[in-house]
N, C-alpha and C positions, 0 to 999 in steps of 0.2 A: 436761543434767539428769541428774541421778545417777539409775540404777537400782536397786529396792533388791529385793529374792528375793522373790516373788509379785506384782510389782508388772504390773497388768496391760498395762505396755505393754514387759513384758519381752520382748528382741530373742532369748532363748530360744527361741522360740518358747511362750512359756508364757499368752501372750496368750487367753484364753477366747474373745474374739470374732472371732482369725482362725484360733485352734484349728477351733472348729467350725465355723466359715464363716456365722453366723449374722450377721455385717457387712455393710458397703455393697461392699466387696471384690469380693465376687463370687465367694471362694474356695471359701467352704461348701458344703454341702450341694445349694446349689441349681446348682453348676457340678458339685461331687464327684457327685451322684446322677441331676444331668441334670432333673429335673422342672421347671426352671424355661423362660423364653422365650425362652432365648438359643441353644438351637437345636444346644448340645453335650451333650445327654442321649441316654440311651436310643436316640430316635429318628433321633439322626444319631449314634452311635455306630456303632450297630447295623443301622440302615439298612432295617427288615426289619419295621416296624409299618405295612402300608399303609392304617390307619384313623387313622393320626398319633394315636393316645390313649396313647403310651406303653406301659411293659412292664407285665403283668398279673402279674409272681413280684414278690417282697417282700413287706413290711410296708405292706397296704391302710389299716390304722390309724392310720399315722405319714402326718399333713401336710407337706406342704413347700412354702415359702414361693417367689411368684415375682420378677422385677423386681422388683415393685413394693411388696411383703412381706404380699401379701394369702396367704392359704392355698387352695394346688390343692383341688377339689373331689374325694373320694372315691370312684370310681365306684359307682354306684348294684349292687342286687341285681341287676338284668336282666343290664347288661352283663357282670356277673361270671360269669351264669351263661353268656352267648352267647362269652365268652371261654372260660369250662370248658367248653364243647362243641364250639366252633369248629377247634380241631385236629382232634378226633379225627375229626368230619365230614371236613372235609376231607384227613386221613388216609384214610379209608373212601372217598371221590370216587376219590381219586387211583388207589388200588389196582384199586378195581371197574375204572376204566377202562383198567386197564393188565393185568389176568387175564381181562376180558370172553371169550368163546370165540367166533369167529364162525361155526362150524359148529354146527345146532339138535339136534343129539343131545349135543354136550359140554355142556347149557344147563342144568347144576346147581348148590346150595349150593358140591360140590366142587371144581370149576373152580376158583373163587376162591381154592382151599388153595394160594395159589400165591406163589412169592420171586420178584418181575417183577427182573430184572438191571439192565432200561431206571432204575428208582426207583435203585437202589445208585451209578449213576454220574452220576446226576445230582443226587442228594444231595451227591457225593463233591466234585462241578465247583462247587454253589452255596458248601460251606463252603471252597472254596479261593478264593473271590470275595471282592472288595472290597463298600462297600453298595451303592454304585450299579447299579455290574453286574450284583450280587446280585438286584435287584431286576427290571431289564431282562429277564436268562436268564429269570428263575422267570417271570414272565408271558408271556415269549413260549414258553417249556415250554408252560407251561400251554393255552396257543390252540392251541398244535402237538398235544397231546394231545387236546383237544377235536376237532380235524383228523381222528387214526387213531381218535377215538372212531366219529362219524357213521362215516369208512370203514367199521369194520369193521361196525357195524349195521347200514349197506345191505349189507354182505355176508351177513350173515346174511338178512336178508331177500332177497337175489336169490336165496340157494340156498334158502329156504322158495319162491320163486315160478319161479324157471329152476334151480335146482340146479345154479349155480354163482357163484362171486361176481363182483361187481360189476366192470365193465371202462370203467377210467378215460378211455377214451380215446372210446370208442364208444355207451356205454351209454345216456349221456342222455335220447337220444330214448323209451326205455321207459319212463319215467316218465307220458309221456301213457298207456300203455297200462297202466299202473297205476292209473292216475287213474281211468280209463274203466271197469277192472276191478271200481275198489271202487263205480264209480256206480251199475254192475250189480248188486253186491252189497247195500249198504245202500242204496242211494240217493242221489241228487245232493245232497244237503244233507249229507249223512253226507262225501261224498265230499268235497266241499269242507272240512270240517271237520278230517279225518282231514289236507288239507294246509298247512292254517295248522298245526295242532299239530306235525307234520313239520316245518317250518320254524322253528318257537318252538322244538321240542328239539334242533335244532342250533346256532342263535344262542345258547341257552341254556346250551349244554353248552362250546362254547369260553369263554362269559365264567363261568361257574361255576369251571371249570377251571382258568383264568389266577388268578381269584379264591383257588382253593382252592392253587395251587400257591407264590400271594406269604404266604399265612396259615404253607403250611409253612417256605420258606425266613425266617419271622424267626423263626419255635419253632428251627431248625436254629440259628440267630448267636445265640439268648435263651442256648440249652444248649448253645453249642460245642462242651465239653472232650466232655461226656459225646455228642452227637451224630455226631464223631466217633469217640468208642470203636467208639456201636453200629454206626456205618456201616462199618465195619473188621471187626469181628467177625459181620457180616452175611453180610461178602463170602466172607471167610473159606468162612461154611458155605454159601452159594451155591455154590464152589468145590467142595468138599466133596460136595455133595450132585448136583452136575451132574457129578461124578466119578462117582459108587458109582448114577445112577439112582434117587434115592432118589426116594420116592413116597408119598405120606399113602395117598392113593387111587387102585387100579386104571388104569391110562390118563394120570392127572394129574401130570406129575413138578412136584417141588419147587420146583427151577432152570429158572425159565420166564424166556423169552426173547422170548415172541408178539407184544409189538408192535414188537419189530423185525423179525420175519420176515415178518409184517404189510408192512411200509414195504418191505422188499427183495421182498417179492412185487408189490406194484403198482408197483415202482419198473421190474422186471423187465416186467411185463407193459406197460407205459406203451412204456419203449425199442421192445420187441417191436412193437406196434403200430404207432408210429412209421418202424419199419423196413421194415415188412410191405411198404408200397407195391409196392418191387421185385421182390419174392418174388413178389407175386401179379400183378406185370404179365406176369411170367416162365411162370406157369401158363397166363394167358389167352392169350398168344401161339403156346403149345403145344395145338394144336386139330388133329388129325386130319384134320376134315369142314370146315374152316374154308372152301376153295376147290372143295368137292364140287359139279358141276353138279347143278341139280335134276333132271333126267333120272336120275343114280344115285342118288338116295336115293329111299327106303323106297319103294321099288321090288312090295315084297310086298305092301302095305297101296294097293295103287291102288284107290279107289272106296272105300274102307269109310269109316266116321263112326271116328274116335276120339274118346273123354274119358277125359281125363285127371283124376280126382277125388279131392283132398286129406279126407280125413274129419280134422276138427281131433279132436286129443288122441287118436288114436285108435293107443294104444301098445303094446308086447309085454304088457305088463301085463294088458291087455284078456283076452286073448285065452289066457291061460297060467295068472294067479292064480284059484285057487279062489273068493276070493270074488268074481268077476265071470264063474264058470262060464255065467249065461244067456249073455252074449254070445259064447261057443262054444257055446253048442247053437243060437244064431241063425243063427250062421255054419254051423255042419253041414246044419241043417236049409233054410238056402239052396241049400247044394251037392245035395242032395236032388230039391230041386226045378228048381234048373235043369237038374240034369243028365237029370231025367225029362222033361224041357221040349229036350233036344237042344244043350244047352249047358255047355260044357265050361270050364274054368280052373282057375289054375296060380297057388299062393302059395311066397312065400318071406320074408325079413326086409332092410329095409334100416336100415344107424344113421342116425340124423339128425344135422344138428351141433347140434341144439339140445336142451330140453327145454324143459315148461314153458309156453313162449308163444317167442314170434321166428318164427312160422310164415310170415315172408315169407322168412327165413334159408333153410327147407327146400323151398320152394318156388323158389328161386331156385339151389341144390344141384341140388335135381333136374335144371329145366330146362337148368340153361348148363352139365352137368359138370362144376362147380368147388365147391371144398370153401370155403362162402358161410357161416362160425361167428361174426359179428359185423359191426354196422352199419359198420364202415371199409370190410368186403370188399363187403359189398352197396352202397355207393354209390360205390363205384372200379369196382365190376363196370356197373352200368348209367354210366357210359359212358364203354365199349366199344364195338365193335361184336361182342364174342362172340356166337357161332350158337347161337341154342337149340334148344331141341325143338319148340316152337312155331316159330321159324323157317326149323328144317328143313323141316318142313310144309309153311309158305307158299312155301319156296322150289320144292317139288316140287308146288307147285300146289294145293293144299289150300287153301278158305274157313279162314282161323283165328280162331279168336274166345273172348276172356274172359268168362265170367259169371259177378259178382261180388258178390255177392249181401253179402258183407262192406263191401264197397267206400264208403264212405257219401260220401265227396266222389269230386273227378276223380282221375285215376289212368294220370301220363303215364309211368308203367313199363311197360304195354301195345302201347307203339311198338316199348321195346326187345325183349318178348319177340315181336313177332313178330304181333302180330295184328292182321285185317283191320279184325275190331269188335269194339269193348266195350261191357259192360252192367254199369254200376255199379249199386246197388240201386237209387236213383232213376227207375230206366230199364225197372223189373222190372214197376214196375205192381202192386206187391200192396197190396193194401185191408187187410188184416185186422190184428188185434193186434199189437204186440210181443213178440216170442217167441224168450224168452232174451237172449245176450249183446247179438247181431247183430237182423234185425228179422225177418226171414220163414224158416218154415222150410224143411228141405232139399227133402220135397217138393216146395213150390210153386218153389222153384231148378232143379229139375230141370225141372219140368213147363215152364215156361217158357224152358227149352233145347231142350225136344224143341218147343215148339210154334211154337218166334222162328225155329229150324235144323234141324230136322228133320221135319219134319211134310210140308211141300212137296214133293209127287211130281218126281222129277228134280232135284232138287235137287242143288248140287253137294259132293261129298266135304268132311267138314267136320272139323276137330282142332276140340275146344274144352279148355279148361282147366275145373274149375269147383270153389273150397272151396265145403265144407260146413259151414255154422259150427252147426248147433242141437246140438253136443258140444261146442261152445267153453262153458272155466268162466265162469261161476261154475255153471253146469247147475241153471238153474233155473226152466227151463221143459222139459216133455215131450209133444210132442205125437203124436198117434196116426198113424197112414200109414189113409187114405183112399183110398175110388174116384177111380183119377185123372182120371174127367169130371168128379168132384163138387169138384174142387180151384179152377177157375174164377182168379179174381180175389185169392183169399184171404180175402173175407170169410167162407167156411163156416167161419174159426177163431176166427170169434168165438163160437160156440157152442160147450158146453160137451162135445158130443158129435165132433168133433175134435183137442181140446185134455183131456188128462188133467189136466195141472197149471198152472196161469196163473203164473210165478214174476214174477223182477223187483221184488218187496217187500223190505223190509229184512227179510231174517228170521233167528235165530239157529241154525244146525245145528252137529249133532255131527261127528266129523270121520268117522264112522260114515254119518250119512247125506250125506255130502258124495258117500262114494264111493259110496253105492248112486245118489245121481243124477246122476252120474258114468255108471255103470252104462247107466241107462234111458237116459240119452241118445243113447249109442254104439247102443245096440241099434236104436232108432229109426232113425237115419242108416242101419244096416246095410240095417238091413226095407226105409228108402225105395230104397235102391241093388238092392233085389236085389230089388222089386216093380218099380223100374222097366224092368231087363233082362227080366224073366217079360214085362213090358205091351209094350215097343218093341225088342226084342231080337231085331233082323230079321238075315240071313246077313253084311250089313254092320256091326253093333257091331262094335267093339274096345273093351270098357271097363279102363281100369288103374286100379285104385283102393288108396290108399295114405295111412296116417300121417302129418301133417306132422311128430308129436313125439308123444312120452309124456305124459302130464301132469301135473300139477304134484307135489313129492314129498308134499302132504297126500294124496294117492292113493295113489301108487307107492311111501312111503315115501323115505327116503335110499336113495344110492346105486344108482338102477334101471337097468340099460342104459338108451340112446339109439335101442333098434331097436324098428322098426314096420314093421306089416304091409303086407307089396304084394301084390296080386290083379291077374292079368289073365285077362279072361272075353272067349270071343269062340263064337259058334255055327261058326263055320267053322273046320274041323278043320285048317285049312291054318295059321290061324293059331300055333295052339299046337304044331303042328309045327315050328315054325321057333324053337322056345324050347324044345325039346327040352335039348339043348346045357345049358341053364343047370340041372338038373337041380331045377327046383324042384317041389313035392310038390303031388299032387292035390286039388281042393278050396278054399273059399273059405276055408279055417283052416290057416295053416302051424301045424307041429307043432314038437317042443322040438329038433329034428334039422333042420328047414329052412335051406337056407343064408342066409349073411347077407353081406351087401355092403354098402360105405359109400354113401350116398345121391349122392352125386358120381361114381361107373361108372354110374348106368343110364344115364346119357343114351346114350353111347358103345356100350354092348351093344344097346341097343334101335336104333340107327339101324345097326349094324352084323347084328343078326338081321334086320332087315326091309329092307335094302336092299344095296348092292354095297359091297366094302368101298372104303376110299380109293386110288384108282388101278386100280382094277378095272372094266375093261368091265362095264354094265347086265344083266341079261338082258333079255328081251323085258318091257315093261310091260303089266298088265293094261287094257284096253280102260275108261275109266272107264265109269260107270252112267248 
């Protein structure tokens, strides 16, 4: 067939219906623009639409025909508008979660002023990606990001509640005692509420995130050339600006780096712990007193009572900040009285490993000598057979006994420290209210020390251990110190003439009266400690009474030491002679001069003041009672 010049099946190319592609071809528009079903548009071009609806740039007004030559539907207002907003949200996702601050004082608008370097190279990796890939990377970003999100928000939240962050290896276990904390606080309903939502904003935050991060890599393949530019000219002043320190705001630089220093601190801290095993077998094997006959030990202390008494949260803070001055003038004004009463004692400061809460951490410092800052070392430590304090004790003959007034199930750490018997609260026999975090307060803890172990004429020399918990947070119960015949059973607390404040309600406080019942409760614990030495404080006490921790930084603020107060009180002048040596300062209140020791040496100085040192002949023993 002869061709003739506009003829529309001119091999020109001049053809109108495979010019445009509007034929059965396949050429047109509906392969050239992709909008059709055959799976070469936009969405497998580009790779990078994970709602498969195609691209949202173009001509929304121009139809395009598919297969079949029906015309693609328009997208409606909504979706255009969830498409105009859908970047930038998940722009704003991405960001917050990658300038978050996990320390509570960085916790401002200006934080966020920040150029995360993590976003620049990972932008950089997706437009160098094919679709598929493209797509893979960017959602497993995304969950990975979701990953250092929660990280870093438990870390924020363990230094608001131990002031320090989160310990990947160990920490788990505290989440019960978080649980327990908030049941205390609002209540069991609260509390359970408070961990479904914990649980939905992490599940929530990885698929959001994966979500947010496949939304960004197809804007990044939609705008190549120009996505490109900016991520090059990004870098540039990232570079730039992590040169010169630049800085919007105070504190905040530019060229932020956090959540990789994030990932390489728990990555660090992870091996570390891992490693530890050896390290810490290597300490416990290292024990002075480990093969001491009990004939040499504590040697000086034959026949007297010791206890040994944790005041929880009972930290330098107490004892030093102005606004908790009553509880230095309760402490003065004990030393007052005891010492008009023929009774003498000696404070100084020990650091804890802990803050916060982990008060089995310091309690287990104490006892075995060894520096116990995380649940891996405390459950490698029990079992051993390291020698504690309480088992030096029983090894030189001494009745040993826990009273645990915390204790609310069995409690087979008891063996390891050394004690004859235990008395978990079940065992304690108190009738009366709930008061506070724990159930009974310190009063009736003690009272039933002295009346279960002490009380019995001739009875034999006894070590006890015993926390004190009516100063464990949430402090919100305060009860009065009574006549200690009127103490009984514990029902006298259910009247309102023993009990100043009934807590334990969900209640809302300032972070103002937090500390002042904070405050009251320490002072309370004090009063019962230092009415009970005034009531049974016979030539045989030896009381040592001491801080497990600080407490929490809504108290103490960021950054507070780790040191608390130790006391030891004893009527017999002999006692405190033999701690001369340690030169700690007179009176139930160490001063801002007192010495300070890590809570891992006393065990060693006190069995080395009170008894023969290791390989040294006995003196003569005192005749027991």
């Amino acid at each position: 067939m002869t061709n003739h010049p506009g003829d529309p099946t001119d091999a020109a190319g001049d053809d109108p219906i495979r010019a445009t592609g509007d034929g059965p071809t396949g050429d047109g528009p509906t392969r050239a623009t992709g909008n059709g079903p055959t799976g070469d548009g936009p969405t497998r071009a580009t790779g990078d639409d994970p709602t498969g609806e195609g691209p949202t740039g173009g001509d929304e007004g121009r139809r395009a025909a598919d297969d079949a030559g029906r015309p693609a539907e328009v997208p409606g207002r909504g979706r255009r508008v969830r498409r105009a907003v859908g970047g930038p949200l998940a722009a704003l996702l991405v960001a917050a979660s990658l300038t978050a601050p996990d320390q509570l004082r960085e916790l401002s608008p200006a934080a966020f002023l920040r150029l995360p370097v993590e976003a620049l190279i990972v932008a950089a990796a997706l437009l160098a990606l094919p679709p598929r890939p493209r797509r893979v990377v960017a959602a497993l970003t995304g969950a990975a990001l979701g990953l250092v999100t929660v990280v870093r928000l438990t870390d924020l939240g363990f230094q608001v509640a131990w002031d320090r962050p989160f310990d990947l290896v160990s920490d788990w276990v505290l989440f019960d005692d978080a649980y327990a904390f908030l049941a205390g606080s609002v209540g069991r309903a609260g509390a359970v509420g408070a961990a479904v939502g914990v649980v939905l904003l992490a599940v929530g935050l990885l698929v959001a995130l994966a979500l947010a991060a496949l939304r960004l890599a197809a804007l990044l393949a939609r705008h190549d050339t120009g996505a490109r530019r900016a991520v090059a000219a990004l870098t540039v002043g990232w570079v730039a600006c992590a040169a010169f320190g630049v800085r919007i705001v105070p504190g905040v630089p530019v060229a932020d780096s956090g959540a990789t220093a994030l990932v390489r601190y728990h990555a660090v801290q992870v091996r570390g712990g891992l490693s530890d095993g050896d390290v810490f077998a290597a300490e416990v094997a290292a024990d002075p007193f480990r093969d001491t006959p009990g004939d040499q030990l504590l040697t000086a202390l034959r026949g007297k009572d010791v206890v040994v008494a944790f005041v929880e949260s009972y930290g330098r803070d107490a004892v030093e900040e102005p606004e908790f001055a009553q509880v230095g003038a309760v402490l003065d004004e004990g030393t007052r009285r005891l010492r008009a009463a023929g009774i003498g004692s000696r404070s100084a400061y020990l650091t804890s490993p802990t803050a916060g809460g982990g008060s089995w951490l310091a309690h287990a410092t104490l006892l075995s000598g060894l520096w116990i800052d995380s649940q891996q070392r405390h459950r490698s430590l029990l079992a051993t057979d390291r020698l504690t304090l309480g088992g030096a004790f029983q090894r030189a003959g001494w009745r040993t006994v826990g009273v645990m007034p915390g204790a609310l199930a069995d409690w087979p750490e008891g063996k390891f420290y050394g004690y004859d018997r235990f008395y978990p609260a079940r065992e304690l026999g108190y009738q009366g209210p709930k008061l506070g975090y724990f159930l009974m307060p310190d009063q009736y803890a003690l009272s039933e020390l002295q009346r279960r172990e002490r009380s019995a004429p001739g009875h034999p020399p006894v070590m006890a251990e015993i926390p004190l918990t009516s100063s464990h947070s949430p402090w919100t119960s305060f009860p009065r110190v009574i006549d200690w015949d009127d103490v009984g059973d514990g029902s006298v607390y259910h009247r309102n003439s023993a009990v100043a404040d009934v807590g334990g309600k969900p209640v809302r406080r300032t972070a103002a009266q937090i500390r002042a019942d904070y405050r009251r409760t320490v002072e309370y614990t004090l009063k019962s400690l230092i009415s009970y030495v005034e009531t049974y404080g016979d030539d045989d006490l030896v009381l040592v009474f001491l801080g497990d921790h600080q407490p929490s930084p809504v108290v103490t603020g960021e950054d507070a030491s780790r040191d608390v107060p130790v006391t030891v009180v004893a009527r017999d002048p002999k006692v405190l002679d033999r701690i001369d040596g340690w030169q700690w300062q007179d009176g139930l209140r160490p001063g801002p001069g007192a010495p300070v020791w890590r809570m891992d040496t006393f065990r060693d100085r006190f069995l080395t003041a009170f008894g023969s040192r290791p390989g040294e002949s006995a003196p003569p023993a005192a005749a027991p009672r």
